[in-house]
C-alpha positions as CSV (number, residue, x, y, z in Angstrom):
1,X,-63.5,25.9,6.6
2,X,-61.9,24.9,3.3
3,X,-58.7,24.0,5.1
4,X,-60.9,21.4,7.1
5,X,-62.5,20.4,4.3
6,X,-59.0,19.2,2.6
7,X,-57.4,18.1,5.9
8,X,-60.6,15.5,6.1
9,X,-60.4,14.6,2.9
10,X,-56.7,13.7,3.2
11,X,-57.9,11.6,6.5
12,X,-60.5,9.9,5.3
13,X,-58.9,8.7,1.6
14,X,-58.8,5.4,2.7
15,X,-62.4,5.1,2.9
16,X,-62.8,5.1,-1.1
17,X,-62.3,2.6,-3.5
18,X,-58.5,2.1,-4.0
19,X,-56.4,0.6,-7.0
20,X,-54.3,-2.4,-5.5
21,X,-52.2,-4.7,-7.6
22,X,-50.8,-8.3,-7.9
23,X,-47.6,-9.2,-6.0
24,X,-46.3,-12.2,-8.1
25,X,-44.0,-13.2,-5.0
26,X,-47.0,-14.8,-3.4
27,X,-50.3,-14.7,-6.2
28,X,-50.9,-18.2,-8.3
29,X,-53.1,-18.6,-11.1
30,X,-53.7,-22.7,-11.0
31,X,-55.5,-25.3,-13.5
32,X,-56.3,-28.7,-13.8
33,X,-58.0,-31.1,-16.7
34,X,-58.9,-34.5,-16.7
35,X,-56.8,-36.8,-18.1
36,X,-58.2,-40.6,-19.4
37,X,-61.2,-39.6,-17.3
38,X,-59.1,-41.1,-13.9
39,X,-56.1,-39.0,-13.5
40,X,-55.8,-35.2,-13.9
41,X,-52.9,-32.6,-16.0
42,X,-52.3,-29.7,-13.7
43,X,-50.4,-26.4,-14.3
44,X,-49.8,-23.1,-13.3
45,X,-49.2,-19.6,-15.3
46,X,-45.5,-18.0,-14.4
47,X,-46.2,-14.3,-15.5
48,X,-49.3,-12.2,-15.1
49,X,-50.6,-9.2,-13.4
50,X,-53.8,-8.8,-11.8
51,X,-55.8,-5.5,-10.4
52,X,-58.7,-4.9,-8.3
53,X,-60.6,-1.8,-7.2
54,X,-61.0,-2.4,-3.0
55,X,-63.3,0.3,-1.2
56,X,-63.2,-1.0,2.2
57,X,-64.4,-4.5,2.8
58,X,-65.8,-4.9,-1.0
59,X,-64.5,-6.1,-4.1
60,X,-65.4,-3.3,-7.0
61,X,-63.6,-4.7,-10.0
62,X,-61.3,-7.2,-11.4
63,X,-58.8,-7.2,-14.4
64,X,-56.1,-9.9,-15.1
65,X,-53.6,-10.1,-18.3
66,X,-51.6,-13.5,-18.5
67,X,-49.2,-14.3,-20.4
68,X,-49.7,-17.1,-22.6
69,X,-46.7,-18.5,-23.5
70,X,-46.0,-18.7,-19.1
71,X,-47.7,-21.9,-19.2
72,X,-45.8,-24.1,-17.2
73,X,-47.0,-27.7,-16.8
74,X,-43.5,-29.4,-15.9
75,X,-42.7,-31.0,-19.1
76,X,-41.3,-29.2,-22.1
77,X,-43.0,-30.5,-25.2
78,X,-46.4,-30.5,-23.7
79,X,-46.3,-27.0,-22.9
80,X,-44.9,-26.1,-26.4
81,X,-48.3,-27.6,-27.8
82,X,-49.9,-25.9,-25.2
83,X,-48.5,-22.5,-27.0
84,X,-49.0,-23.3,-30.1
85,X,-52.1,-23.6,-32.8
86,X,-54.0,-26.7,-31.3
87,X,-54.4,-24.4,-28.2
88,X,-53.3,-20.7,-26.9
89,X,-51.5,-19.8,-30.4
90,X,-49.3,-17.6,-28.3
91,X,-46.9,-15.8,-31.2
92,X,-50.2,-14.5,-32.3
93,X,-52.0,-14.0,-29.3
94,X,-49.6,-13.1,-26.9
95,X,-51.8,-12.5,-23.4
96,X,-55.0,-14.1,-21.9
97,X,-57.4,-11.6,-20.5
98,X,-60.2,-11.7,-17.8
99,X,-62.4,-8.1,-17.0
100,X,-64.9,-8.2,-14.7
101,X,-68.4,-6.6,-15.5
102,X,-70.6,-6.9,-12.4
103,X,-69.3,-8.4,-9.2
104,X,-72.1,-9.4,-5.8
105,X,-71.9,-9.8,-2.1
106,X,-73.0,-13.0,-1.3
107,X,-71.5,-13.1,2.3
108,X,-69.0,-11.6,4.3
109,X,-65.6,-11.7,2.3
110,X,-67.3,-13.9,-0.5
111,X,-68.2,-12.8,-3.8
112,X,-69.2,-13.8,-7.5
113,X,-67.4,-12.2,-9.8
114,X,-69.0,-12.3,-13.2
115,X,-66.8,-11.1,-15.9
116,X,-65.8,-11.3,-19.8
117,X,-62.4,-14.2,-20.7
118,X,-60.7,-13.8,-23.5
119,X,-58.2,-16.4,-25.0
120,X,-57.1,-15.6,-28.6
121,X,-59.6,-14.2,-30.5
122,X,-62.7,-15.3,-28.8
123,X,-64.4,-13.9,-26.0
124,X,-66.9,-15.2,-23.6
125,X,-68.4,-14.8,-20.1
126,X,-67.5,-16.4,-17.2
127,X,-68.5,-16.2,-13.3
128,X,-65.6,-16.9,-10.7
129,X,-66.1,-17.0,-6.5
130,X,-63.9,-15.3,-5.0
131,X,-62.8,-14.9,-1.2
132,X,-61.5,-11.4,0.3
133,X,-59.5,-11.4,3.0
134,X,-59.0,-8.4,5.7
135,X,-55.9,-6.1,5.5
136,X,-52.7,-7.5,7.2
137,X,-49.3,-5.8,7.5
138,X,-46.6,-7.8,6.7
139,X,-42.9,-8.2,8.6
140,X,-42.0,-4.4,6.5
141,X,-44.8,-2.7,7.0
142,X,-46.6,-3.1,3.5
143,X,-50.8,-3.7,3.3
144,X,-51.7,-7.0,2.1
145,X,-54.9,-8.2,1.2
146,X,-55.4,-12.1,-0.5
147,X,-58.1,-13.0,-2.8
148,X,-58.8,-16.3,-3.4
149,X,-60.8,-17.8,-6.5
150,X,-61.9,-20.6,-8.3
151,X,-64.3,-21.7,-11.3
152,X,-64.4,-23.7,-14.3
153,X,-64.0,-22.7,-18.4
154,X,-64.9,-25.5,-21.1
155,X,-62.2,-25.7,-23.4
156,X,-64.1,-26.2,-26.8
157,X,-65.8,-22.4,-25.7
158,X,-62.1,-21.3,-26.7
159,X,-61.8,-23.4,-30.0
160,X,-59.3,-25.5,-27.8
161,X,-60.5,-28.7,-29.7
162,X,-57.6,-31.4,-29.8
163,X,-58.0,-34.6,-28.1
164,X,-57.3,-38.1,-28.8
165,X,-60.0,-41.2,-28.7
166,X,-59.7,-43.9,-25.9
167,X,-61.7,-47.3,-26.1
168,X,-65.4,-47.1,-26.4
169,X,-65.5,-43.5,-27.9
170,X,-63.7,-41.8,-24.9
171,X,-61.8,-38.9,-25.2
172,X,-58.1,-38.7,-23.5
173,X,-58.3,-35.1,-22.5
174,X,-61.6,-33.5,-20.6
175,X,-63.2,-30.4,-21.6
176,X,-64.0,-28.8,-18.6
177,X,-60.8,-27.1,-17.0
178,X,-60.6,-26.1,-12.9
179,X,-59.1,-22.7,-12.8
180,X,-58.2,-22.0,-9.4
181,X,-55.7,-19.2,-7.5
182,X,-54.8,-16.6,-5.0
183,X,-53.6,-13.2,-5.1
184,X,-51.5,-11.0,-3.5
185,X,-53.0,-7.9,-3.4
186,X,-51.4,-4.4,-2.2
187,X,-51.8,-0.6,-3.0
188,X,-50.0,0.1,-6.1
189,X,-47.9,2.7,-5.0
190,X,-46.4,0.4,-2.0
191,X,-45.4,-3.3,-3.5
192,X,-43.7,-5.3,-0.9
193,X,-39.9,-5.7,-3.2
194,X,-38.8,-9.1,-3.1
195,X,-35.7,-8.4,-1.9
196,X,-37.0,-8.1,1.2
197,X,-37.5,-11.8,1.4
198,X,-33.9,-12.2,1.1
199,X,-32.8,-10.4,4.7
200,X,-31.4,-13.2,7.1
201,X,-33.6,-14.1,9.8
202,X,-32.3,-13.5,13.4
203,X,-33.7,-12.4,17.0
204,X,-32.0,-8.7,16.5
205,X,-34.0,-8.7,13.3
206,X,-36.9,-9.6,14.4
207,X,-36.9,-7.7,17.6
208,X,-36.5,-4.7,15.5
209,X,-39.4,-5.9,12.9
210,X,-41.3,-5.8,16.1
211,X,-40.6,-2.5,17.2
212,X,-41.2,-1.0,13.7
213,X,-44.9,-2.6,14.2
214,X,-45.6,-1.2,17.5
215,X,-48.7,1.0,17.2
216,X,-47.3,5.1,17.2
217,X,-49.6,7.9,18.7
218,X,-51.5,9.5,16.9
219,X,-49.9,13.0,16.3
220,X,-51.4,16.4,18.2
221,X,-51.8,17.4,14.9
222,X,-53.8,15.2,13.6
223,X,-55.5,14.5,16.4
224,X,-56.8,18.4,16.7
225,X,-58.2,18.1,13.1
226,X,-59.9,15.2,13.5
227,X,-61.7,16.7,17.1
228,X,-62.3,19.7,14.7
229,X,-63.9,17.7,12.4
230,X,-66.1,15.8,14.8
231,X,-67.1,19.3,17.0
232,X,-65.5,18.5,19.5
């Protein structure tokens, strides 16, 4: 009896809520601000890491470290005063957090994702939707899973305060910034290597890409246990 219960146990892992992680290869972390109220700055985040807790088809929990000094808007001396004191301060505050604190259901693969940001030394709530896809294998074998989210910070909550004055007591720079992303999730013992991206593309390849995907039997073994375990 206790060798069943193991053997099921080892079977049914999968089941449970799972750590999976960020693969950078293919996970974005996106923003965008207004800019003289008609045109719009956008930029990206080069390094981060991002993990979630998965059980099944439901999103558990969140966490997200960024660093701050990755902020990569395409021109040099604007993203060196992004780093420095008017915004991030990233020598003294070196990574940009986001934990999640209660996460709901609000259709199938669609979530709200409520959750604590901090940026320097201030911390404040924040609610993001989010968009869980279902489990694919990729070319090598590896689990994938993408979650896609978006939702909106207001700058001066940060003490991110600079700004310059337009005609008629406009502001250059809006406050409210678009945060937007995807993420390549997989189990954390099993990242896809990038390398892998890298292996020439031919029919031989592929053929044999193929075969390594073709569903495999289910072994005697296996198959005995599991009829044990449903009496049959």
């Amino acid at each position: 009896m206790k060798f069943v219960l193991v053997t099921f146990l080892f079977l049914s892992q999968g089941l449970y809520a799972a750590a999976w992680q960020s693969n950078i290869d293919h996970s974005e972390i996106l923003f965008k601000i207004p800019y003289m109220k008609v045109s719009e700055v956008s930029g990206r985040f080069k390094d981060f890491k991002a993990s979630a807790d998965l059980n099944n088809d439901s999103l558990e929990s969140v966490a997200i470290a960024i660093d701050s000094a990755s902020v990569d808007t395409g021109h040099k001396m604007r993203d060196n005063h992004l780093k420095g004191h008017d915004f991030f301060k990233s020598k003294d505050f070196e990574k940009i957090n986001f934990t999640s604190s209660k996460i709901s259901k609000v259709a199938p693969g669609k979530f709200k994702v409520e959750g604590k940001l901090s940026i320097k030394d201030i911390t404040r709530p924040v609610v993001f939707e989010a968009e869980l896809s279902g489990n694919m294998k990729d070319t090598w074998g590896y689990d994938n899973r993408f979650a896609k989210f978006s939702g909106q910070i207001n700058r001066k909550d940060f003490d991110m305060n600079w700004n310059k004055t337009l005609d008629q007591q406009e502001f250059l720079v809006g406050e409210v910034i678009n945060i937007s992303g995807v993420f390549q999730l997989q189990p954390s013992s099993s990242i896809t290597p990038n390398s892998k991206h890298m292996i020439p593309d031919t029919e031989t390849i592929r053929q044999k890409d193929l075969n390594r995907q073709a569903p495999k039997e289910e072994s005697g073994f296996v198959k005995k246990v599991r009829d044990l375990i449903n009496g049959k």
